[in-house]
Backbone as CSV, one residue per row, in Angstrom:
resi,resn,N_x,N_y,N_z,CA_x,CA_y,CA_z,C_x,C_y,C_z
1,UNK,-34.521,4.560,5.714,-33.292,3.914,5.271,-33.001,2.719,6.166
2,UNK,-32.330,1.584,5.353,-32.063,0.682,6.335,-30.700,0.741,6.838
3,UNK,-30.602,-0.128,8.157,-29.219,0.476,8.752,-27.941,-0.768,8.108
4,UNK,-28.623,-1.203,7.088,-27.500,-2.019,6.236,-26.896,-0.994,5.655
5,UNK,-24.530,-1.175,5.555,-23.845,-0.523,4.944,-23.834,-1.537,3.788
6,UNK,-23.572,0.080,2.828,-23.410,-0.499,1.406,-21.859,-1.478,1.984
7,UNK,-21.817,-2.302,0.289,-20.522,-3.435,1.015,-19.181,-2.046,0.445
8,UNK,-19.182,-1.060,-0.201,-18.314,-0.663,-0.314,-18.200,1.088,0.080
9,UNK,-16.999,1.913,0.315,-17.453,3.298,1.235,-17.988,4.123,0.470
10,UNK,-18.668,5.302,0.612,-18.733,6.298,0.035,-17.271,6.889,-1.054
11,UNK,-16.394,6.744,-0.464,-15.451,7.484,-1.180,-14.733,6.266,-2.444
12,UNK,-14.977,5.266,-2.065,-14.359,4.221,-3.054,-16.008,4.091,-4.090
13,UNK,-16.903,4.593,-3.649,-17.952,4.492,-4.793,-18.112,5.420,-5.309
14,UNK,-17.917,6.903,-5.168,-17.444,8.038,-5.361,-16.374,7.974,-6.672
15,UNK,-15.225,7.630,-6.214,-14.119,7.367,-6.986,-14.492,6.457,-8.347
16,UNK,-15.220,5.562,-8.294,-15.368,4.875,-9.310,-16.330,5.465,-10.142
17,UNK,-17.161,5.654,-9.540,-18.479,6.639,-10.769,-18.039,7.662,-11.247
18,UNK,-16.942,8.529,-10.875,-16.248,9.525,-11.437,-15.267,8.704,-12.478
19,UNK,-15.331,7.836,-12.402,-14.405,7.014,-13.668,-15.455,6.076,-14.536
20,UNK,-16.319,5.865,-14.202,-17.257,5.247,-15.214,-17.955,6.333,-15.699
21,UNK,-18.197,8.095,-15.282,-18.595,9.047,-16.320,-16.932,9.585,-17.402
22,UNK,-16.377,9.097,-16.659,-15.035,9.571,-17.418,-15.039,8.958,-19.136
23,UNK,-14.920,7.320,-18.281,-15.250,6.327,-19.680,-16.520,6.818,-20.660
24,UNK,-17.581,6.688,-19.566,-18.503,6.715,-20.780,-18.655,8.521,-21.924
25,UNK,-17.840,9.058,-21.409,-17.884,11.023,-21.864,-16.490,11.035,-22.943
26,UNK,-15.431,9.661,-22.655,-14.882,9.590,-23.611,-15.190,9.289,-24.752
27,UNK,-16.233,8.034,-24.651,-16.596,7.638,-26.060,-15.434,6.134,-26.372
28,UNK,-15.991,6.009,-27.457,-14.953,4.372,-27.890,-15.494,3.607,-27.616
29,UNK,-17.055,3.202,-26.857,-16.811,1.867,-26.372,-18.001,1.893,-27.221
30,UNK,-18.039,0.136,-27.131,-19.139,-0.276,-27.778,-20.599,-0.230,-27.054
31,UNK,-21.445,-0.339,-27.593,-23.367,-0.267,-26.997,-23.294,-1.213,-25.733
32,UNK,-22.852,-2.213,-25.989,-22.508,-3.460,-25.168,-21.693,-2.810,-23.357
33,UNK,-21.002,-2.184,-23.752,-20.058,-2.091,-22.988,-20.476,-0.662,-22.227
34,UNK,-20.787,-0.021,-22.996,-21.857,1.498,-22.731,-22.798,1.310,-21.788
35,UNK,-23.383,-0.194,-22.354,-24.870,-0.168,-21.374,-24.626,-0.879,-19.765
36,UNK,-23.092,-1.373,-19.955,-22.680,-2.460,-18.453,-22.166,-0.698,-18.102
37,UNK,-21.647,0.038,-18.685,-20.753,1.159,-17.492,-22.212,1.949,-16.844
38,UNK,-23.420,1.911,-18.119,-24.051,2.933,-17.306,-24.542,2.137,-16.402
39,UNK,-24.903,0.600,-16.469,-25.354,0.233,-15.107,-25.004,0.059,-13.587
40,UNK,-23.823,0.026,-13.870,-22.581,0.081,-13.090,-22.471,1.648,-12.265
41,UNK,-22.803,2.896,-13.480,-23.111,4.047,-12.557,-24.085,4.547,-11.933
42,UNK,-25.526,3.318,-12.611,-26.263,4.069,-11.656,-26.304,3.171,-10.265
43,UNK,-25.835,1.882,-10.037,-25.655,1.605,-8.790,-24.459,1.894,-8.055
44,UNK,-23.513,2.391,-8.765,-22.525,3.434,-7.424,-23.423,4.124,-7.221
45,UNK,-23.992,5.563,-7.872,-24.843,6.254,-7.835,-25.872,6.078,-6.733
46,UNK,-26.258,5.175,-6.474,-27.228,4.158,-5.479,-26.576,4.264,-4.516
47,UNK,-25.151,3.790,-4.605,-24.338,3.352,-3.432,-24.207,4.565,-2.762
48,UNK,-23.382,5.688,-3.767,-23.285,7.043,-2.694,-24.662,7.811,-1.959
49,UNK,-25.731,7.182,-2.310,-26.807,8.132,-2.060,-27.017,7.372,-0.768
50,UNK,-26.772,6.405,-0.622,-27.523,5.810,0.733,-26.538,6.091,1.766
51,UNK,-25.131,6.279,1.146,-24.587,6.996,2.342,-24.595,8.167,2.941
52,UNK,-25.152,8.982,2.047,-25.506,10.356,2.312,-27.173,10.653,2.829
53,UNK,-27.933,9.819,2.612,-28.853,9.850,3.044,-28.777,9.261,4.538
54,UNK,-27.812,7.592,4.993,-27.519,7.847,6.248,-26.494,8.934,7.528
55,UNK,-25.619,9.615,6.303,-24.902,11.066,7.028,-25.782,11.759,7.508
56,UNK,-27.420,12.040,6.537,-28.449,13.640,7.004,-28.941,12.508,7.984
57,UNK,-29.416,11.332,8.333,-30.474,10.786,9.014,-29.173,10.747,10.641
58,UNK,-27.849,10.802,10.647,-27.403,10.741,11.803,-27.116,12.441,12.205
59,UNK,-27.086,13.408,11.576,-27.161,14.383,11.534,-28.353,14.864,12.361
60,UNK,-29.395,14.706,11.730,-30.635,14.775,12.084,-30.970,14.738,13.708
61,UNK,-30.431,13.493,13.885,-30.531,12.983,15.001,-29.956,13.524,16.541
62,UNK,-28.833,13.684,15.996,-27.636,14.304,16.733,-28.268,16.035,16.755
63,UNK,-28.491,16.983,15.771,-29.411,17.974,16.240,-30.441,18.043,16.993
64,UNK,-31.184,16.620,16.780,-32.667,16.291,18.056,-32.133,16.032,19.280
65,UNK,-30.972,15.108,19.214,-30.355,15.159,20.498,-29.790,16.201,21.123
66,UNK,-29.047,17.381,20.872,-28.722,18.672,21.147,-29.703,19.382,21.578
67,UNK,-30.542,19.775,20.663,-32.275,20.385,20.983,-32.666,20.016,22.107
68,UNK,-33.060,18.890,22.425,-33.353,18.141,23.898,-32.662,18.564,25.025
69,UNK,-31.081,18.692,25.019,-30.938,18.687,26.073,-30.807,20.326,26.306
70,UNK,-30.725,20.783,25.531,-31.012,22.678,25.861,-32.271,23.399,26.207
71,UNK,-33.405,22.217,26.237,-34.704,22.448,26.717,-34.391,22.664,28.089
């Protein structure tokens, strides 16, 4: 992972993809408009994963660091 932050948090990308499955599970919209929300969710989708993938990689770390010093 790179140590670039997404430009927006976990919880504000969170929040929004739970509202772009909202929209799109309602229905009403047009193909047009269907195909911008799903793109839209799969890069929140993107967005939350890289933050969670940098949460386990500092996690990780912080257990190697613990481990170490109890040697």
């Amino acid at each position: 992972m790179t140590t670039d932050r997404p430009e927006m948090s976990y919880e504000q990308a969170r929040e929004e993809l739970v509202e772009v499955v909202r929209k799109l599970e309602a229905g009403g919209t047009t193909l047009e408009e269907s195909l911008a929300l799903w793109e839209r969710g799969e890069a929140l989708a993107g967005t939350c994963q890289s933050w969670l993938e940098g949460a386990r990689e500092r996690l990780t770390k912080a257990q190697e660091a613990t481990e170490e010093k109890t040697k």
